[in-house]
N, C-alpha and C positions, 0 to 999 in steps of 0.2 A: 629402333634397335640396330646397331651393330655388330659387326662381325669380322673379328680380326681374323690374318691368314693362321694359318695352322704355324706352327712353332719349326723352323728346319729341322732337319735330323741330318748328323752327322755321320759317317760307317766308321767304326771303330778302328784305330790302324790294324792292318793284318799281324803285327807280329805280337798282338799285345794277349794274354792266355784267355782272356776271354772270347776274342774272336775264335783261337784256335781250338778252344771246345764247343764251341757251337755250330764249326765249320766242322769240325770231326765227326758230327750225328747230323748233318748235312743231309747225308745221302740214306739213314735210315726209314725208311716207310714206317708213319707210324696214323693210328685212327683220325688223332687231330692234332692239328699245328701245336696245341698246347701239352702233346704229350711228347714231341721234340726240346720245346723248352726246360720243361722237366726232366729230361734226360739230357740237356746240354749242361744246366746248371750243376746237376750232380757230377757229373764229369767236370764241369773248373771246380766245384767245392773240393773233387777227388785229386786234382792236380795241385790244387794253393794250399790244403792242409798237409795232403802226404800221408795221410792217417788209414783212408781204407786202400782198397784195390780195385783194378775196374770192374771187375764181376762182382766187388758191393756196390759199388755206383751206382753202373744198371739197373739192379735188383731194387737199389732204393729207389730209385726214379720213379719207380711204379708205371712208368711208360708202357700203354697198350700199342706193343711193334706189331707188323704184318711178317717181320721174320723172326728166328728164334734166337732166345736167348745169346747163343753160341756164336750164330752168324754176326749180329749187331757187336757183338767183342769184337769178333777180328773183326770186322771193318773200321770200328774204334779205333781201336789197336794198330791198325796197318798208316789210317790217317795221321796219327799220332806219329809214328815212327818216319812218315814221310816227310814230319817239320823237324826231327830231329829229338822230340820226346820220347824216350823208354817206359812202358809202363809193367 
């Protein structure tokens, strides 16, 4: 039996919206790595449709955070406006 190396992985360019939502809940505490994901996804579905707002984002994310609701916005929010997105 063989065993080939594991497949590379590339890091996404920095300026591309995907990286930029996932780097904006970066810095949020949350129970498990998988409840960042979930709350970075809903934050680019929130940025590529236009459709809701970041306080539904969040809220749909269902992300279990260690801070509150409110705080995890504005840090969202402020990372967002630091690339130049309004939200």
């Amino acid at each position: 039996m063989t065993t080939k190396a594991p497949s590379t992985v590339h890091p996404a360019d920095a300026s591309r919206l995907e990286h930029v939502a996932y780097a904006s809940v970066g810095s949020i505490p949350v129970v498990e790595p998988h409840d960042r994901d979930r709350l970075g996804y809903c934050v680019w579905r929130m940025l590529t449709t236009k459709k809701d707002s970041l306080e539904v984002a969040v809220r749909a994310a269902g992300a279990r955070m260690l801070i509150g609701e409110e705080e995890a916005i504005g840090k969202i929010r402020e990372h967002l406006r630091g690339v130049g997105i309004t939200v």
